[in-house]
C-alpha positions, 0 to 999 in steps of 0.5 A: 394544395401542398400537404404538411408533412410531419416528420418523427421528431421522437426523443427520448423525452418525446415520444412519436405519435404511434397513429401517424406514419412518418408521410404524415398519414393516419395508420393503424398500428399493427400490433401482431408481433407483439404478445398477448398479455392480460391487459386492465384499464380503470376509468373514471368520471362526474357527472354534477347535479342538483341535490334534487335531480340526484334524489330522483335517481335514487329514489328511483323516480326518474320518468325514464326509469332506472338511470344507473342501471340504464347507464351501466349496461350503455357503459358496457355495450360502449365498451364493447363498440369502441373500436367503431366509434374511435378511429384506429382503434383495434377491435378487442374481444373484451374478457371483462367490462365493469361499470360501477356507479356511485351516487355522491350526495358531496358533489352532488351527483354520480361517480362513474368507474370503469374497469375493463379487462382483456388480454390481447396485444394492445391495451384497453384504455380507450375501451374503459374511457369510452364506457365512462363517457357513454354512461355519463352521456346517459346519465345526462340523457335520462334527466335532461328533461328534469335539469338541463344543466347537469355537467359531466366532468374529469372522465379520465385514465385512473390506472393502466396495467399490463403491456410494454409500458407496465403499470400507470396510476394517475397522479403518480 
């Protein structure tokens, strides 16, 4: 079976993918020449309810117990466990995991926010999307059984600081 081979086609305008190595194989980048500098990560993300199923969590009635703080300590310990569930992704001794959890009676639903902190090598983006989205995941989990159609929606980077390509805010 042939291999496709991928070659670094980078610009200026386009960088190279850092996880391929220029046969095409998945590699681990290696961070050792680079400093370490303090290094934070905000995430967030929605998961939509019923204005019941969301008054059930407040209220704090929900069969399984307390939804929030359940999903804030999962968010934390998901942080914590990125690097075994993504793929080349660095182990990272985390010096800060916050997860805060908002009820929206608006969407309606919980608003989740990540803030996770280090300083190392390399960033914490993958740690603060990854304790977003296990929070969400069980948030979903705890209220299934009430409302199956609960949606989990927009997890994504909300600010990036610190690192070689400085400060990120989404939409600026």
């Amino acid at each position: 079976m042939a291999r496709k081979v991928f070659r670094d086609k980078a610009s200026k305008d386009s960088p190279a993918l850092t996880h391929i190595d220029a046969s095409g194989e998945a590699r681990m980048v290696d961070v050792s020449a680079k400093a370490a500098t303090e290094r934070t990560a905000v995430a967030e993300g929605r998961v939509v309810m019923s204005k019941a199923t969301l008054e059930l969590i407040v209220s704090g009635n929900a069969k399984k117990g307390d939804v929030l703080g359940a999903a804030r300590i999962a968010g934390i310990m998901a942080a914590k466990r990125t690097s075994d569930l993504i793929p080349l992704c660095h182990p990272l001794a985390l010096s800060k995991v916050t997860l805060d959890i908002a009820p929206d009676k608006k969407l309606p639903g919980c608003v989740v926010r990540a803030t996770v902190k280090v300083t190392g090598p390399t960033g914490v983006e993958m740690e603060a999307l990854t304790a977003v989205s296990v929070a969400c995941l069980t948030i979903y989990d705890m209220i299934k059984a009430v409302e199956r159609g609960v949606r989990i929606e927009g997890i994504h980077l909300i600010e990036k600081i610190g690192g070689k390509s400085g400060h990120y805010r989404a939409g600026k």
